[in-house]
N, CA, C and O atoms as a GROMACS GRO file, in nm:
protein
  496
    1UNK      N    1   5.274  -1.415   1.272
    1UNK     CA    2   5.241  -1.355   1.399
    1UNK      C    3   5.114  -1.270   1.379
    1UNK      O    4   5.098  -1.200   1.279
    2UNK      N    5   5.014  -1.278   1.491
    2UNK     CA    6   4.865  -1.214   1.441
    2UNK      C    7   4.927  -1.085   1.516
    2UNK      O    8   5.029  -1.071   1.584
    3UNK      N    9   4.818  -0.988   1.472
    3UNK     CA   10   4.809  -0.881   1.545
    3UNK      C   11   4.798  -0.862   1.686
    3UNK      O   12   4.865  -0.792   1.763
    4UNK      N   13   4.701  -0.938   1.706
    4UNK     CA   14   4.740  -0.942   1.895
    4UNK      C   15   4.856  -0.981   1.959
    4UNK      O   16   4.896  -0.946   2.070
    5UNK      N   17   4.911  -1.065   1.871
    5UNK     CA   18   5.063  -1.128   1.959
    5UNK      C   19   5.128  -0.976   1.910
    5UNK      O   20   5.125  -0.910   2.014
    6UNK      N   21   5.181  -0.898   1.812
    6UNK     CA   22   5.251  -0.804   1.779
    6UNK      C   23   5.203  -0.722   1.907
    6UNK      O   24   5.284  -0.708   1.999
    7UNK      N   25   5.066  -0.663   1.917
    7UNK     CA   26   5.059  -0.550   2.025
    7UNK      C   27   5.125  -0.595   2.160
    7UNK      O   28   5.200  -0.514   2.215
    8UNK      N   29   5.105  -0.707   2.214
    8UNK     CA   30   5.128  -0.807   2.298
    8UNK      C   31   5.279  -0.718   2.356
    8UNK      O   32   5.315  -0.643   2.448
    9UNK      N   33   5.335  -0.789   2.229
    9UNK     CA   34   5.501  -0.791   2.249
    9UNK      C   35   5.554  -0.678   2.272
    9UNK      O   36   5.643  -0.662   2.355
   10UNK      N   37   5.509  -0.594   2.205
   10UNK     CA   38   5.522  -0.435   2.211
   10UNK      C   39   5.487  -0.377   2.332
   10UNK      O   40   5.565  -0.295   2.382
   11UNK      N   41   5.348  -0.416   2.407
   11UNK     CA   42   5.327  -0.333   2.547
   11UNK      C   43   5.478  -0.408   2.607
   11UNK      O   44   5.586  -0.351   2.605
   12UNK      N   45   5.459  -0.520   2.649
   12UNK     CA   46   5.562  -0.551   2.723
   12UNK      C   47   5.678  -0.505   2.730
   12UNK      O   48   5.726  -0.484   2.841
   13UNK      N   49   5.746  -0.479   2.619
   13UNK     CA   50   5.903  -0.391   2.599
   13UNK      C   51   5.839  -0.242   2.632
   13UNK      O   52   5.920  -0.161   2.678
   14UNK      N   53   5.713  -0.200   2.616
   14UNK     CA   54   5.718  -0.044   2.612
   14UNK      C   55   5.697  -0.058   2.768
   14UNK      O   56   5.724   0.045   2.829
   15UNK      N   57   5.656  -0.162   2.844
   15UNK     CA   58   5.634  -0.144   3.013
   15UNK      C   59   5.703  -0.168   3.088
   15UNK      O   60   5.684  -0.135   3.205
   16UNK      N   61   5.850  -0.261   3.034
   16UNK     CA   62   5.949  -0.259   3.085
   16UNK      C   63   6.031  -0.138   3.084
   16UNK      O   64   6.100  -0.108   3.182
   17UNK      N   65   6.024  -0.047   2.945
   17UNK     CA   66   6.078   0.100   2.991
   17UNK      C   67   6.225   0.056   2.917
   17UNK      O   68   6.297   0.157   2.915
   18UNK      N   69   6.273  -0.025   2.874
   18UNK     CA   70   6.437  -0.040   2.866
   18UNK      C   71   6.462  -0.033   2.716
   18UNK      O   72   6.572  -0.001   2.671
   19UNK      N   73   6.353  -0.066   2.638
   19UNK     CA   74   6.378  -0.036   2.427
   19UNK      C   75   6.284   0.123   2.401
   19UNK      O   76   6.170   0.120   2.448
   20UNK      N   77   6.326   0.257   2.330
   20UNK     CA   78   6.271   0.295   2.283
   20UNK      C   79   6.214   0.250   2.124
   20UNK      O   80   6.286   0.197   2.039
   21UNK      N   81   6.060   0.285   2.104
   21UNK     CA   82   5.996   0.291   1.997
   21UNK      C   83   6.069   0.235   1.866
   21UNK      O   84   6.030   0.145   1.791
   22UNK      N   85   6.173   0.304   1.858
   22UNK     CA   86   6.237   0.283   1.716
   22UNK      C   87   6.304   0.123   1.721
   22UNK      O   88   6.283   0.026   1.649
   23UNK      N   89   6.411   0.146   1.857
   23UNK     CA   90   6.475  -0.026   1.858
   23UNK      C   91   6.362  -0.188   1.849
   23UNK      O   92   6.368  -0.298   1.794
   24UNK      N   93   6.249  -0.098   1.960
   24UNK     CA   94   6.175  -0.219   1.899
   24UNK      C   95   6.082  -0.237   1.805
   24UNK      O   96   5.990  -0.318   1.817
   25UNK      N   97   6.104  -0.146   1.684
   25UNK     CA   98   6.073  -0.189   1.581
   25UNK      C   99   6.201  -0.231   1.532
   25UNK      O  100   6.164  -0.346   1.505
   26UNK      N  101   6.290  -0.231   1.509
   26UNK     CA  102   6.411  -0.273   1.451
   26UNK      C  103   6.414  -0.427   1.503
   26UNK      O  104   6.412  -0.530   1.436
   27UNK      N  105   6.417  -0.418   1.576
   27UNK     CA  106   6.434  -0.554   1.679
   27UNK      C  107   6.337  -0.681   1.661
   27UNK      O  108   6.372  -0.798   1.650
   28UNK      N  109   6.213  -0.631   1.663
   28UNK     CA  110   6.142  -0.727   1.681
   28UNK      C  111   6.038  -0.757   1.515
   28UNK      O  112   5.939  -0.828   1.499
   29UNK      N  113   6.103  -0.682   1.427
   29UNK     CA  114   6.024  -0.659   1.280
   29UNK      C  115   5.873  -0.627   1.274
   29UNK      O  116   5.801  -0.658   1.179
   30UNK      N  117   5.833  -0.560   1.388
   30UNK     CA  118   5.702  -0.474   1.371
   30UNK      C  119   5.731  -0.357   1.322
   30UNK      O  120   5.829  -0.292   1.357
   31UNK      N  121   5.655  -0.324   1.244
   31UNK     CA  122   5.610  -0.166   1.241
   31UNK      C  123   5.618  -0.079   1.326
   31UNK      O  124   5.580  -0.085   1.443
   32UNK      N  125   5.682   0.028   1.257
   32UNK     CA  126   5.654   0.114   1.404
   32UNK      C  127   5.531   0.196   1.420
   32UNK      O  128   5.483   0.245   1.522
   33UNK      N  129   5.496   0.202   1.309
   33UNK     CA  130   5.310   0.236   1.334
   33UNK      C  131   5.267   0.173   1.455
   33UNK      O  132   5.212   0.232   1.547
   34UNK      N  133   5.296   0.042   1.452
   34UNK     CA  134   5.227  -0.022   1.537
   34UNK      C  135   5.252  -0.024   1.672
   34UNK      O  136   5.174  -0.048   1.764
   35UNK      N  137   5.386   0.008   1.674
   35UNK     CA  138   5.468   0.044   1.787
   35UNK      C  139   5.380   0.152   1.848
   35UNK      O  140   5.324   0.144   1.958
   36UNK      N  141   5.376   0.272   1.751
   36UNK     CA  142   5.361   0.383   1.855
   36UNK      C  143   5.192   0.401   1.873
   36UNK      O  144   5.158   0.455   1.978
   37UNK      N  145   5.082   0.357   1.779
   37UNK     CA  146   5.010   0.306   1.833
   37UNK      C  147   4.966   0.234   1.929
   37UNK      O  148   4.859   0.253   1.986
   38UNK      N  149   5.062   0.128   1.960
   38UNK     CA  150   5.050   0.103   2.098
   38UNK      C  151   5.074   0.167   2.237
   38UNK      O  152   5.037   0.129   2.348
   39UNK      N  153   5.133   0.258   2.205
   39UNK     CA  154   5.240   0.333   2.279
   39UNK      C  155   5.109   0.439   2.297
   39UNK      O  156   5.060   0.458   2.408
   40UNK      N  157   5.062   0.500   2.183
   40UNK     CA  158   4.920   0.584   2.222
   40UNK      C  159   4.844   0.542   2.297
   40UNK      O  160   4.821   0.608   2.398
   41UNK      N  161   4.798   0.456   2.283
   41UNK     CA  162   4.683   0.350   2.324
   41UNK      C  163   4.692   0.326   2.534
   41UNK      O  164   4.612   0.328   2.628
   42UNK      N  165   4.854   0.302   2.510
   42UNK     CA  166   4.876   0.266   2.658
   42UNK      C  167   4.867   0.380   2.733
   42UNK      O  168   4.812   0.377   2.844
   43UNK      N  169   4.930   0.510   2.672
   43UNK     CA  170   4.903   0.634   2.739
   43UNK      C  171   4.772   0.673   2.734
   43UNK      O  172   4.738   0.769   2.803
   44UNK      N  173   4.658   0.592   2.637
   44UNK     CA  174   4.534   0.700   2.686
   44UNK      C  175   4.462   0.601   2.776
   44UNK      O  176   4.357   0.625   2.835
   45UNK      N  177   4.526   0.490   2.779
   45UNK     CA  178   4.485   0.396   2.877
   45UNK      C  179   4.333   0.306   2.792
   45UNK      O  180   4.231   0.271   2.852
   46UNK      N  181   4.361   0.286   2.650
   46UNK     CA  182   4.247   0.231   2.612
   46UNK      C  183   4.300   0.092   2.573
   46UNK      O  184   4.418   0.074   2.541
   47UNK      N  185   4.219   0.005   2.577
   47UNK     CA  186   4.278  -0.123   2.570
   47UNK      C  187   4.296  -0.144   2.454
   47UNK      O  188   4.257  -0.081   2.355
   48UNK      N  189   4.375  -0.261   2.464
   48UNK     CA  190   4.446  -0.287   2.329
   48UNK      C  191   4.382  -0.377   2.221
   48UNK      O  192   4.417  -0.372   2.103
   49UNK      N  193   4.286  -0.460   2.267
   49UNK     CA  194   4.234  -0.584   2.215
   49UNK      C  195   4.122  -0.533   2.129
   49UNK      O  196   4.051  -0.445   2.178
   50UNK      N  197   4.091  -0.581   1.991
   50UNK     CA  198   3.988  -0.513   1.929
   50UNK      C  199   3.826  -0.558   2.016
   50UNK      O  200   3.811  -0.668   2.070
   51UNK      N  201   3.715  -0.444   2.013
   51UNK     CA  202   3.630  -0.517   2.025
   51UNK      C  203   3.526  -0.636   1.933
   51UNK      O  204   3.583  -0.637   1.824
   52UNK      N  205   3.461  -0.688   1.926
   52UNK     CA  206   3.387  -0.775   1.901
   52UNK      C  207   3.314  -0.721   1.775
   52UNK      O  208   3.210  -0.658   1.790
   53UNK      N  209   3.355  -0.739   1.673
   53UNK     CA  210   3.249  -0.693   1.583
   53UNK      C  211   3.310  -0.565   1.489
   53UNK      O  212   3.259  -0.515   1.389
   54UNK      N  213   3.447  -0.526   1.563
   54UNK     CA  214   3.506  -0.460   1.438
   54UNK      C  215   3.568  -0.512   1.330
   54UNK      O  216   3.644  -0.608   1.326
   55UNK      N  217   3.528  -0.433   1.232
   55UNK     CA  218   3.594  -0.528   1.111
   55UNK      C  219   3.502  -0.451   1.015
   55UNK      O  220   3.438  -0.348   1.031
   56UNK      N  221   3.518  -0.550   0.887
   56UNK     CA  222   3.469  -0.514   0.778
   56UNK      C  223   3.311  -0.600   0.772
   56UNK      O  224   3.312  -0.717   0.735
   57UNK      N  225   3.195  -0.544   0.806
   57UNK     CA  226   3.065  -0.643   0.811
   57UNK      C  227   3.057  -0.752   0.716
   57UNK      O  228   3.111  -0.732   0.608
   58UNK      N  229   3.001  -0.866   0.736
   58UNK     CA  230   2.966  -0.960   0.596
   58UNK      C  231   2.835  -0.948   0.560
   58UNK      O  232   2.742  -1.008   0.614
   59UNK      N  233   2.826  -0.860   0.456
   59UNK     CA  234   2.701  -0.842   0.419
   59UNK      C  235   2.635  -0.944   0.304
   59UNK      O  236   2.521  -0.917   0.268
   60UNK      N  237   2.694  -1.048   0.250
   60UNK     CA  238   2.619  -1.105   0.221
   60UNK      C  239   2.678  -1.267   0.306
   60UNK      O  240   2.788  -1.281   0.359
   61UNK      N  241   2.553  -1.384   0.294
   61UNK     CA  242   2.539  -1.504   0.348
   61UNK      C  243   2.638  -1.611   0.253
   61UNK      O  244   2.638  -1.550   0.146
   62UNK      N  245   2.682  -1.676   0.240
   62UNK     CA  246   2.740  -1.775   0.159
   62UNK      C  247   2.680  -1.821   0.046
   62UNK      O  248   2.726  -1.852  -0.064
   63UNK      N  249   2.546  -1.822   0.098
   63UNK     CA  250   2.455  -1.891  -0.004
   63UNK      C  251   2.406  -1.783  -0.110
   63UNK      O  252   2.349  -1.830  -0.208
   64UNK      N  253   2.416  -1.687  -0.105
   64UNK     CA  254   2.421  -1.572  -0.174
   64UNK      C  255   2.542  -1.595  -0.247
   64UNK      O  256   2.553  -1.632  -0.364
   65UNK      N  257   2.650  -1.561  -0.145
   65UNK     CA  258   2.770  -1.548  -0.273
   65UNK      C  259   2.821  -1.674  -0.350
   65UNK      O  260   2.917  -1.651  -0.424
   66UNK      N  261   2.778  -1.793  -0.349
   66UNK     CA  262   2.725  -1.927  -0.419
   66UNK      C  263   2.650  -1.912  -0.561
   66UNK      O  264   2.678  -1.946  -0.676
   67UNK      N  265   2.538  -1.843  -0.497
   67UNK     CA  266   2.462  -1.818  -0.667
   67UNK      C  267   2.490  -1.691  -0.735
   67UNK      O  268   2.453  -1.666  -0.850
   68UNK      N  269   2.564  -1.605  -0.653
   68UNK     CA  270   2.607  -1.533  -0.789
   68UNK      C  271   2.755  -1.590  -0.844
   68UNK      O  272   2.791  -1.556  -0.957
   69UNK      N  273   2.846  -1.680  -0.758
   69UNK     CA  274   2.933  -1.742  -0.838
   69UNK      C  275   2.886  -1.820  -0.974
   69UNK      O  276   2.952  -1.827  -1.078
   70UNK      N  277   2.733  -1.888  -0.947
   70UNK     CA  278   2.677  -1.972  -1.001
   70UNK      C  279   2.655  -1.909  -1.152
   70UNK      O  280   2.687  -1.936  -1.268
   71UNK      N  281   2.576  -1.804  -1.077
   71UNK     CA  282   2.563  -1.742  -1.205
   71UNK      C  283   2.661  -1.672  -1.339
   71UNK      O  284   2.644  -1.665  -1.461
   72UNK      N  285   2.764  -1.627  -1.251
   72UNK     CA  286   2.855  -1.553  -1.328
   72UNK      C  287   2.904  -1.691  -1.440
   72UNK      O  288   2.957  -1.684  -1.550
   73UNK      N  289   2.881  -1.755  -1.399
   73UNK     CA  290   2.985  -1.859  -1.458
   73UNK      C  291   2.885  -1.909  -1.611
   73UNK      O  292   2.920  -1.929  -1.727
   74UNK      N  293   2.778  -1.914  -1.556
   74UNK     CA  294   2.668  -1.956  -1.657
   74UNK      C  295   2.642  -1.823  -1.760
   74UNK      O  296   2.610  -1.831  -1.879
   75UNK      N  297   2.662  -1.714  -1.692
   75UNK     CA  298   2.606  -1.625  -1.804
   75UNK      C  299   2.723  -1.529  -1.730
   75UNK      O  300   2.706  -1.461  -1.630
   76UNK      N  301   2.889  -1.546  -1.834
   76UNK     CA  302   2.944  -1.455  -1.776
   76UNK      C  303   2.896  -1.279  -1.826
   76UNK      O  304   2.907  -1.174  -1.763
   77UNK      N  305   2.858  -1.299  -1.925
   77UNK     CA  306   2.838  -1.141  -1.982
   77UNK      C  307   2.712  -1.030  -1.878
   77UNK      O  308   2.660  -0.921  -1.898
   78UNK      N  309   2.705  -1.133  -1.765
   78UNK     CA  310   2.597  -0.970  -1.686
   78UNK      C  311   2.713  -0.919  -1.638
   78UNK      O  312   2.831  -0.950  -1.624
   79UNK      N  313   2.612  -0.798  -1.608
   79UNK     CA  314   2.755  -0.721  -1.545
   79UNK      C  315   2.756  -0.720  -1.363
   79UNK      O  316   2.673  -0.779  -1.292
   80UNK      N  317   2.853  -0.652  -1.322
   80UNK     CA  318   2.835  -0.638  -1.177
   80UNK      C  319   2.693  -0.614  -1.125
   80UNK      O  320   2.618  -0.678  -1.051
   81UNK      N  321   2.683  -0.480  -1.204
   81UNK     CA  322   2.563  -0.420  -1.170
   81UNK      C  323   2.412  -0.493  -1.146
   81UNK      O  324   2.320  -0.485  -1.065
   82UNK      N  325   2.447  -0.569  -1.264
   82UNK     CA  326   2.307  -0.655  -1.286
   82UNK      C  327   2.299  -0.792  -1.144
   82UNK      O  328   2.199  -0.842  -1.094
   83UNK      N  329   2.410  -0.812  -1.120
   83UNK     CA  330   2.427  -0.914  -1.056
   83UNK      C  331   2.435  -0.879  -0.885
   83UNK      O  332   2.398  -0.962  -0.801
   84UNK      N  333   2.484  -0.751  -0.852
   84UNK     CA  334   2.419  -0.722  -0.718
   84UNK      C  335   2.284  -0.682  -0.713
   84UNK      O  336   2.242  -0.676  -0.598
   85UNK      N  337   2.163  -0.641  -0.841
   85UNK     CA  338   2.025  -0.579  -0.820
   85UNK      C  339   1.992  -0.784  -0.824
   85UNK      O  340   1.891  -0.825  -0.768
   86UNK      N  341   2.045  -0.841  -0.862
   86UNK     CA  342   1.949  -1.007  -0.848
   86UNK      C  343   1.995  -1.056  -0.706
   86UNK      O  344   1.952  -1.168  -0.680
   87UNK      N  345   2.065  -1.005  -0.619
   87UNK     CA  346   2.125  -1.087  -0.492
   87UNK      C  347   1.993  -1.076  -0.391
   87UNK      O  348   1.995  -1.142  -0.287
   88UNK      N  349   1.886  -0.996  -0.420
   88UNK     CA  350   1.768  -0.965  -0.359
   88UNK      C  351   1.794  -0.888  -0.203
   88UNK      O  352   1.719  -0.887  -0.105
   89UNK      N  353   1.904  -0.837  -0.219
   89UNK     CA  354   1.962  -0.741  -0.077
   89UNK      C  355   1.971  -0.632  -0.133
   89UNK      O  356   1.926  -0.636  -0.247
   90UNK      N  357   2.019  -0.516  -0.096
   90UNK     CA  358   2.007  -0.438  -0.098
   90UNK      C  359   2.244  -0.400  -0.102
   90UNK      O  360   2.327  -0.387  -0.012
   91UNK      N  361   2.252  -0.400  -0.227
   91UNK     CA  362   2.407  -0.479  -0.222
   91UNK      C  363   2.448  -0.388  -0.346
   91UNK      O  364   2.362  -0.340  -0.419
   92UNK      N  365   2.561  -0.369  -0.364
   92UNK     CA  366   2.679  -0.224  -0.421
   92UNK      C  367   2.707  -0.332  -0.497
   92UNK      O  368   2.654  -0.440  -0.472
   93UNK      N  369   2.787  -0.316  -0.595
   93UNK     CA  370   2.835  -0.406  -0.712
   93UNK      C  371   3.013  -0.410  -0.631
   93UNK      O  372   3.097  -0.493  -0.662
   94UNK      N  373   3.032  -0.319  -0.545
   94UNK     CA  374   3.178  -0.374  -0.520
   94UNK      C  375   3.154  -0.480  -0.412
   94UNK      O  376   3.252  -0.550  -0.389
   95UNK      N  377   3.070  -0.500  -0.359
   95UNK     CA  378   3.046  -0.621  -0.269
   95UNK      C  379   3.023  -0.734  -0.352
   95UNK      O  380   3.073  -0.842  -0.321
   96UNK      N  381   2.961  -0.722  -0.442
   96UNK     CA  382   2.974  -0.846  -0.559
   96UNK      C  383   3.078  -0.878  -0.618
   96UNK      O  384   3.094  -0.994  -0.657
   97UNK      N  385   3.177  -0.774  -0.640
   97UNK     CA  386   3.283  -0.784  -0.710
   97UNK      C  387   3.427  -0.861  -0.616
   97UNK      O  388   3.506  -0.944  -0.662
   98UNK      N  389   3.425  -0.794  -0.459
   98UNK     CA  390   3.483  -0.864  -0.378
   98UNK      C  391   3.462  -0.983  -0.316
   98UNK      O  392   3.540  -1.045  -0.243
   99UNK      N  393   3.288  -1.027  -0.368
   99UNK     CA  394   3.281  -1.170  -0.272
   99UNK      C  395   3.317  -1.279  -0.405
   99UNK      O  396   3.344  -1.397  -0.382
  100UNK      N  397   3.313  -1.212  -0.574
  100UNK     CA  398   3.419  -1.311  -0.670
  100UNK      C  399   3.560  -1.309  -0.660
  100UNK      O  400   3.637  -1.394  -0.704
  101UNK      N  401   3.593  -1.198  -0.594
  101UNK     CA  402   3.760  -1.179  -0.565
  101UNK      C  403   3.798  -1.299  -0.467
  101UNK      O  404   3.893  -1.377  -0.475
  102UNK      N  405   3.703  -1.291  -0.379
  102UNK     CA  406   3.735  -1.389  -0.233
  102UNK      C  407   3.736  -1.522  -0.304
  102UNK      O  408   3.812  -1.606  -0.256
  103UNK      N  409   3.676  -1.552  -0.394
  103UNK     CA  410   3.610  -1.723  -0.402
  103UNK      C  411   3.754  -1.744  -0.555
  103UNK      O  412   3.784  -1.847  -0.616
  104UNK      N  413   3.808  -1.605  -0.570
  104UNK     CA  414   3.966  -1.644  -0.667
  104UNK      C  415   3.867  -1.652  -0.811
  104UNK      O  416   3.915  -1.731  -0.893
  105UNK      N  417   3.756  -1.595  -0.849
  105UNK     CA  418   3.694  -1.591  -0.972
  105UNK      C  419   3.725  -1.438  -0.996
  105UNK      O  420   3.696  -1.341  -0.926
  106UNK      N  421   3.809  -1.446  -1.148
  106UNK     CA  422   3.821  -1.330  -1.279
  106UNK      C  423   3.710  -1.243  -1.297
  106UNK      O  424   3.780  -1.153  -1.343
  107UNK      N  425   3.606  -1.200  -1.300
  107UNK     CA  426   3.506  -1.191  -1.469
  107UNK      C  427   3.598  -1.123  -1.559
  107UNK      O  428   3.676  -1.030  -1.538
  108UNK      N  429   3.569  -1.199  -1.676
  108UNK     CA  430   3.605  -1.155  -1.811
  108UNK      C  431   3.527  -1.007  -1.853
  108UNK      O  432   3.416  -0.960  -1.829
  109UNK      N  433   3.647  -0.960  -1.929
  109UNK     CA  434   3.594  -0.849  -1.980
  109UNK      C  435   3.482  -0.835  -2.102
  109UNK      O  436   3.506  -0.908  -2.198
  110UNK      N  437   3.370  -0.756  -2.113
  110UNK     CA  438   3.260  -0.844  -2.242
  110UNK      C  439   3.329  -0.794  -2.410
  110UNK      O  440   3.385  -0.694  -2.456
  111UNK      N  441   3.294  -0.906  -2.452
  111UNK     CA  442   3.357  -0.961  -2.588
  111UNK      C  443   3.353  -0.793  -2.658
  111UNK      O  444   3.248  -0.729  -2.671
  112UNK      N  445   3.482  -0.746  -2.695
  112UNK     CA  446   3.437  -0.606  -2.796
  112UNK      C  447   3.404  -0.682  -2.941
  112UNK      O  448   3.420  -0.780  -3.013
  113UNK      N  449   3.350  -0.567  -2.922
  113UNK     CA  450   3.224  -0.608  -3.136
  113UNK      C  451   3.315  -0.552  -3.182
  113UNK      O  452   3.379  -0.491  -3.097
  114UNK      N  453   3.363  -0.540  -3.308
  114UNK     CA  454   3.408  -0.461  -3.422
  114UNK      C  455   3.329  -0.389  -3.456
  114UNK      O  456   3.214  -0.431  -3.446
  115UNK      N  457   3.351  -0.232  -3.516
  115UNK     CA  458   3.273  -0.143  -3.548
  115UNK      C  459   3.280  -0.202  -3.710
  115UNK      O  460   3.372  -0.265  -3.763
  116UNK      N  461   3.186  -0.172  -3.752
  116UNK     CA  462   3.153  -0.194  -3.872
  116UNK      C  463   3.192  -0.096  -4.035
  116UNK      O  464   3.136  -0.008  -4.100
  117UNK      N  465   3.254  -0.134  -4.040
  117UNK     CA  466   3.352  -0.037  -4.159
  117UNK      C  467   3.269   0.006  -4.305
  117UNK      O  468   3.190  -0.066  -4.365
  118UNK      N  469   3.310   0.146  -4.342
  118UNK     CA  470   3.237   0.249  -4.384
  118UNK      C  471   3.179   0.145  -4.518
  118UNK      O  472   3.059   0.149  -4.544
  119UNK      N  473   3.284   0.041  -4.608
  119UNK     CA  474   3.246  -0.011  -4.680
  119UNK      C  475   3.106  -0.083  -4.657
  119UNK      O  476   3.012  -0.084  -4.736
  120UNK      N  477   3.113  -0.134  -4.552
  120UNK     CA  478   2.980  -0.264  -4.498
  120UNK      C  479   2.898  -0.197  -4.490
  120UNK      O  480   2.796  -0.226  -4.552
  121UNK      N  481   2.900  -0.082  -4.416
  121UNK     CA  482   2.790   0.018  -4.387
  121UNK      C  483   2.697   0.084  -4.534
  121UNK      O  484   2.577   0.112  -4.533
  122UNK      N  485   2.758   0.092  -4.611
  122UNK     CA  486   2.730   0.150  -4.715
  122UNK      C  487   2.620   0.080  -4.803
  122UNK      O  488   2.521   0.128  -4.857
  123UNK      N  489   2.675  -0.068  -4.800
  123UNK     CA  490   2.617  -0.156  -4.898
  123UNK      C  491   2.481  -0.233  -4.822
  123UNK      O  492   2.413  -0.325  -4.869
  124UNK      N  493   2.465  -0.170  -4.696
  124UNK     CA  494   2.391  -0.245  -4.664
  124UNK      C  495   2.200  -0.181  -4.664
  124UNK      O  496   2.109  -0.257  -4.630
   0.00000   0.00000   0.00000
């Protein structure tokens, strides 16, 4: 059930007047956040439907998040960092990091070195 059908269902029982808040969350397995959010919403008289364009922006293009898949894969050892300053935008390394989350790609953690022990050090 999307979010609009949930608010949906909810004005309707809250405009019929006959379930309080709590039953129809019990009842109908919404939230009651959502419940009484709606329930706000209807009393301040603001509509219910999101507008156009809220959300989380897509700041980068596909074809962007393509070649840095591309890349990660070829040279996993850059780091985030390095890999949002090459996207040629102007881009946070957690936007890089979430558009490999989206596409279900890991990065590996980079290979630890061994520190080099007092013997090796010595003789060298």
């Amino acid at each position: 059930m999307t979010q609009y059908e949930k608010r949906e269902i909810v004005k309707t029982l809250l405009q019929s007047g006959k379930l309080l808040p709590k039953k129809i969350s019990v009842n109908c397995g919404i939230s009651l956040a959502i419940v009484y959010n709606v329930k706000r919403r209807l009393d301040e008289g603001v509509l219910l439907s999101h507008q156009k364009g809220a959300g989380r922006p897509n700041n980068l293009r596909s074809s962007i998040k393509l070649s840095i898949l591309h890349r990660v894969r070829c040279k996993p050892y850059l780091s985030l960092r390095t890999l949002a300053s090459r996207t040629g935008k102007r881009t946070s390394y957690q936007t890089v990091r979430r558009a490999l989350k989206n596409k279900s790609y890991n990065k590996p953690y980079p290979v630890q070195i061994p520190m080099l022990s007092e013997k090796i050090a010595c003789t060298a």
